[in-house]
C-alpha positions as CSV (number, residue, x, y, z in Angstrom):
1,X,22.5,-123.6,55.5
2,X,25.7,-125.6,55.3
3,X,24.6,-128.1,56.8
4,X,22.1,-128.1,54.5
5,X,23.9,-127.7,51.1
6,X,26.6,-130.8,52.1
7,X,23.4,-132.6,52.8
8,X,22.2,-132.3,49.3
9,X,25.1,-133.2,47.8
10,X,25.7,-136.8,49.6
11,X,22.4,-137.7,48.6
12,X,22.8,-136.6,45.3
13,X,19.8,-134.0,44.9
14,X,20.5,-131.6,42.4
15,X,22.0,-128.4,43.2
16,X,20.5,-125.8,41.2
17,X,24.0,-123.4,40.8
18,X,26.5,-126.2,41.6
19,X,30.3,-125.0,39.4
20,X,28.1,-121.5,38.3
21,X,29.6,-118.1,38.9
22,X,27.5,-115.2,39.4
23,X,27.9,-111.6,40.0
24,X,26.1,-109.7,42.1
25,X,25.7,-105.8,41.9
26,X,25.5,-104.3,44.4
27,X,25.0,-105.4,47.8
28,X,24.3,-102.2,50.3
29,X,23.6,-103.6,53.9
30,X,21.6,-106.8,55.5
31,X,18.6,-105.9,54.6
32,X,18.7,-105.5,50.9
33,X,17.4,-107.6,48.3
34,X,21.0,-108.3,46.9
35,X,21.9,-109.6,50.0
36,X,18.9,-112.4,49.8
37,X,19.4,-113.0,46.7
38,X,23.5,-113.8,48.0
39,X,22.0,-116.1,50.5
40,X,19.8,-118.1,48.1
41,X,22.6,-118.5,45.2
42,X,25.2,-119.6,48.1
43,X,22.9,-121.7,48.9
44,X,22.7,-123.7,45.7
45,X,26.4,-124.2,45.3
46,X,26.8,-120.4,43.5
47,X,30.5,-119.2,43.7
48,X,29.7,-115.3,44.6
49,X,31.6,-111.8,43.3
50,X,30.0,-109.9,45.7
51,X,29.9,-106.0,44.4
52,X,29.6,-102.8,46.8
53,X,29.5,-98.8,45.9
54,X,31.8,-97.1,47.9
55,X,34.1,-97.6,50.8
56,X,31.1,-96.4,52.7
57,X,29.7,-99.6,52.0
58,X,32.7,-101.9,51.6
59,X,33.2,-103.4,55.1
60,X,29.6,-103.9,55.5
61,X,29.4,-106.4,52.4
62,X,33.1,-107.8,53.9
63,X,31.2,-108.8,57.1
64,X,28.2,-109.8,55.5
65,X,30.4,-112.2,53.2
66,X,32.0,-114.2,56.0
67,X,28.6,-115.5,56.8
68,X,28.0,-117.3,53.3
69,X,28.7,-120.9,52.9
70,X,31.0,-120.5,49.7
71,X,33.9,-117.6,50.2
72,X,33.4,-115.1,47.1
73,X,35.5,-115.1,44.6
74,X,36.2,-111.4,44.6
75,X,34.7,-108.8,46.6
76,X,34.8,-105.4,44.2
77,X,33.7,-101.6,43.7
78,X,31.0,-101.4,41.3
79,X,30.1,-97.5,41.4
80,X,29.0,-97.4,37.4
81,X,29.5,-93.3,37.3
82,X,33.3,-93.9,36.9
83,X,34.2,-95.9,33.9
84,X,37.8,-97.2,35.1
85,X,36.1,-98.8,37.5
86,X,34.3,-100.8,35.5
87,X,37.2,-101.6,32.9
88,X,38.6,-102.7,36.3
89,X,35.5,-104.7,37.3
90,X,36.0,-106.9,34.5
91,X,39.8,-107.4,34.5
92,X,39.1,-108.3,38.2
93,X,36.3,-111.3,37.0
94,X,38.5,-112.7,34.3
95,X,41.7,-112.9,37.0
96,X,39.4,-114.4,39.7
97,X,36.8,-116.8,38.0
98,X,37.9,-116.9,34.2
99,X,34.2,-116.2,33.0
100,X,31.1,-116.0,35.1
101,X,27.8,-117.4,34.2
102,X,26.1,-114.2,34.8
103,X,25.0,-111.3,37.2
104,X,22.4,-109.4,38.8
105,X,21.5,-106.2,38.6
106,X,20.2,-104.7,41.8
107,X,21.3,-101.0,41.4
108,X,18.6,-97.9,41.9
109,X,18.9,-94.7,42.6
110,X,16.9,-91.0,43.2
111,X,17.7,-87.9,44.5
112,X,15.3,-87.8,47.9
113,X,13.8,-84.7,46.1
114,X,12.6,-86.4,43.4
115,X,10.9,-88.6,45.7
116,X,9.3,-86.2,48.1
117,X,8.1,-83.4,45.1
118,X,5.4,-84.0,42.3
119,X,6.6,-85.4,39.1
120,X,5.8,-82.7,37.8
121,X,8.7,-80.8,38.9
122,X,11.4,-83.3,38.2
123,X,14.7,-81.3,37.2
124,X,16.7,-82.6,34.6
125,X,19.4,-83.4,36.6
126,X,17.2,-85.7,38.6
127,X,15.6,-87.5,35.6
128,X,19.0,-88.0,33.8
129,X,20.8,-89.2,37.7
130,X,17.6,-91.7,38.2
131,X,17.8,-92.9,34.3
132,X,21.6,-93.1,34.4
133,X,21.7,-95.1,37.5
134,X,18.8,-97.3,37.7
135,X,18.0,-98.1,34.0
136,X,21.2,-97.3,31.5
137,X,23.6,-99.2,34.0
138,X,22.0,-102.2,33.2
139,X,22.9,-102.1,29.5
140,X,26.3,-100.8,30.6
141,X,27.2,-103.8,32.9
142,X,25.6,-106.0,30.4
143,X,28.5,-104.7,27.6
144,X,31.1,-104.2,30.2
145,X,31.0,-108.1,31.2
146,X,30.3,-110.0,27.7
147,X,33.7,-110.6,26.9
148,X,33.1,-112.5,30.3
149,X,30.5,-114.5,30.4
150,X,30.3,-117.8,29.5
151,X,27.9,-119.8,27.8
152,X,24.3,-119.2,27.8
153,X,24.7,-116.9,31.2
154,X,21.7,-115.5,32.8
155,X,21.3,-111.5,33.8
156,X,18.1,-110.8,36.1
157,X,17.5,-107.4,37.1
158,X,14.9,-106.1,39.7
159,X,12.0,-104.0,39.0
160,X,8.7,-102.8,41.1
161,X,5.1,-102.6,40.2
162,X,5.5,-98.5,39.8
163,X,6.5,-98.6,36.5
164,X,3.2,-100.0,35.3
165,X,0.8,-98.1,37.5
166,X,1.1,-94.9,39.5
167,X,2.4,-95.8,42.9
168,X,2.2,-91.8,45.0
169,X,5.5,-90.5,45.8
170,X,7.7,-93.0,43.3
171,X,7.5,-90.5,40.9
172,X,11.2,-90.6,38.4
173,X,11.9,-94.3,39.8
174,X,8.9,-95.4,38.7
175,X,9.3,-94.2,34.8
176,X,13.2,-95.0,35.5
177,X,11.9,-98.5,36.1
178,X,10.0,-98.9,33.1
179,X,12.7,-97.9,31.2
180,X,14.4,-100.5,32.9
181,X,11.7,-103.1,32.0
182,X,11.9,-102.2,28.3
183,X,15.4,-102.4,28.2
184,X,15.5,-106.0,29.4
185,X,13.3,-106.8,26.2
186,X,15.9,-105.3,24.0
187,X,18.5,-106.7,25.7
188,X,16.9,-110.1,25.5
189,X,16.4,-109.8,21.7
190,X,20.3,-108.3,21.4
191,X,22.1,-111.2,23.4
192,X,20.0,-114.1,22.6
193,X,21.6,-115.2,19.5
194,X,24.7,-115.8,21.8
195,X,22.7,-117.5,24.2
196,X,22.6,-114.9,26.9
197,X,19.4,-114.1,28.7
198,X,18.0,-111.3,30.2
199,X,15.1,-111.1,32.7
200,X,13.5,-108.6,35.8
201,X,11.5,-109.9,38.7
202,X,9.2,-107.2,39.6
203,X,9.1,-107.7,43.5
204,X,6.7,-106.6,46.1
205,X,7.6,-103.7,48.2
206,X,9.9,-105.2,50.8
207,X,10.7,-103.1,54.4
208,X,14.8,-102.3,52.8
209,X,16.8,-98.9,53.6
210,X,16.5,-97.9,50.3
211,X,12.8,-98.5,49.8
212,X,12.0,-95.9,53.1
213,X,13.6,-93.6,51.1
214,X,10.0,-93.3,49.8
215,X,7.7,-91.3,51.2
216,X,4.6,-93.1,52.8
217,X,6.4,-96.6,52.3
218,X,4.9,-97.8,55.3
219,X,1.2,-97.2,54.1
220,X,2.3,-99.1,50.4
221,X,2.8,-101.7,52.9
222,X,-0.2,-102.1,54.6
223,X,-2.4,-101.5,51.3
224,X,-0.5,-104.8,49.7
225,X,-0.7,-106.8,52.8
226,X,-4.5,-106.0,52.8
227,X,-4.9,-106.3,49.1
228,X,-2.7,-109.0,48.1
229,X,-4.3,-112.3,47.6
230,X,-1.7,-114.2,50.0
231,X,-3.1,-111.6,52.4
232,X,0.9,-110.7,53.2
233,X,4.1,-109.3,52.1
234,X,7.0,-110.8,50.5
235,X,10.2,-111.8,51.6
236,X,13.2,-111.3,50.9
237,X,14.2,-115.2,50.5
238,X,11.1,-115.4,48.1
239,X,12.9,-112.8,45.3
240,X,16.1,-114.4,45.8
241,X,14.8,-118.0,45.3
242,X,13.6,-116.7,42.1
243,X,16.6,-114.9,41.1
244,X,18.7,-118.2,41.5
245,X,15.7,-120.0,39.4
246,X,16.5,-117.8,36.8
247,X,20.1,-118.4,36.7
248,X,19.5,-122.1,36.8
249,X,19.5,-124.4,33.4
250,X,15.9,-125.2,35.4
251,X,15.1,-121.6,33.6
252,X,16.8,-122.3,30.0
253,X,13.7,-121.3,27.7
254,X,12.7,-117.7,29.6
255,X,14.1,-114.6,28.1
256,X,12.6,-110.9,28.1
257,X,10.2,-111.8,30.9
258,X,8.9,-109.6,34.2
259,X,8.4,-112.1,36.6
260,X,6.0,-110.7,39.4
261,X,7.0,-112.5,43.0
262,X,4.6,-109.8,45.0
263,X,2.2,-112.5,46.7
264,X,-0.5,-111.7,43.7
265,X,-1.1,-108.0,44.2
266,X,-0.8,-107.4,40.6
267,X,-3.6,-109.1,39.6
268,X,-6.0,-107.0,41.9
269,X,-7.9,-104.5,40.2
270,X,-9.9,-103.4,43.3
């Protein structure tokens, strides 16, 4: 990959996130999409703030960041429950890059009974914890870091299929997530007259920690491998490509958009 990127540069191919600063919330473990998306956006010449939960998960996203090309600028809590922390989150970007040139949003979150019971018996504490977490703390972050962002800066967020059509046992995430989806219209239509823009990629279901949280994952992804019309899955690399697309100039004109990188399975109707 380094060799790769230095490469690029001597022969003078354009590198898509060359001088761009990008945030990344938050990065769990190896295997998560935010970690992809990392490894694509180093790739391009991205300078990184890498953001973790919890000390839990701090060392993990430590190790993980001594393997990118490009040393982050900051590696920082992002747990968007406490609200000093995110005051602090944004102190930390404008001592450490000035302004960044946008973020991603890769933060979800259910409790496990809301995923193993009906929907029908979602308790309010459940809905508002799945809500809070996986839809509202984009708008949050999004108001938190303006004063930040420089401009015409890019947020991408990532969504999933369930939020259009019933997907059994996703239940709360999957009306969280469409709650998500309409809030990156809104957003869009709030922050484009400064030039900001705001988009999801609604990925396929991809074999992550958090993602076996859900019951009969494993059969979701046999019925998309089978159903798909690539006949497979998709990778990680493939959502984080698009993710440093869309905080490339290459992706200037799209705002308020779901991209779908799922290998076609949402075109299928049978």
């Amino acid at each position: 990959m380094c060799n790769t990127f230095g490469n690029q540069k001597q022969r003078g191919v354009k590198v898509l996130l060359d001088g761009k600063r990008i945030a990344i919330f938050n990065i769990a473990n190896k295997r998560s999409i935010a970690w992809s998306i990392a490894q694509s956006m180093d790739a391009q010449g991205a300078e990184l703030i890498l953001g973790y939960q919890n000390e839990r998960t701090q060392a993990s996203v430590e190790k993980l960041a001594t393997e990118l090309k490009n040393k982050p600028l900051a590696i920082v809590p992002c747990d968007v429950t406490i609200p000093e922390q995110l005051e602090e989150l944004q102190e930390t970007i404008r001592k450490q890059a000035g302004t960044i040139n946008g973020f991603v949003h890769s933060l979800a979150f259910a409790p496990r009974e809301a995923l193993q019971n009906p929907y029908l018996f979602t308790e309010r504490d459940e809905f508002l914890t799945a809500l809070e977490i996986s839809a509202y703390s984009l708008v949050l972050l999004a108001r938190t870091l303006t004063p930040v962002f420089s401009d015409e800066a890019s947020i991408s967020t990532l969504t999933y299929y369930g939020s259009e059509k019933v997907m059994p046992n996703y239940n709360v995430m999957g009306v969280a997530k469409a709650a998500l989806e309409a809030s990156v219209r809104y957003l869009a239509y709030d922050m484009g007259p400064a030039g900001v823009r705001v988009n999801a990629i609604s990925a396929g279901p991809i074999n992550t920690v958090a993602a076996r949280g859900v019951s009969g994952f494993l059969d979701i992804l046999e019925v998309h491998e089978a159903k798909a019309p690539l006949k497979r899955t998709v990778e990680g690399r493939e959502v984080g490509d698009t993710a440093t697309f869309l905080a490339s100039d290459l992706s200037s004109g799209i705002t308020g958009e779901v991209i779908y990188v799922d290998t076609g399975y949402n075109i299928v109707g049978l």
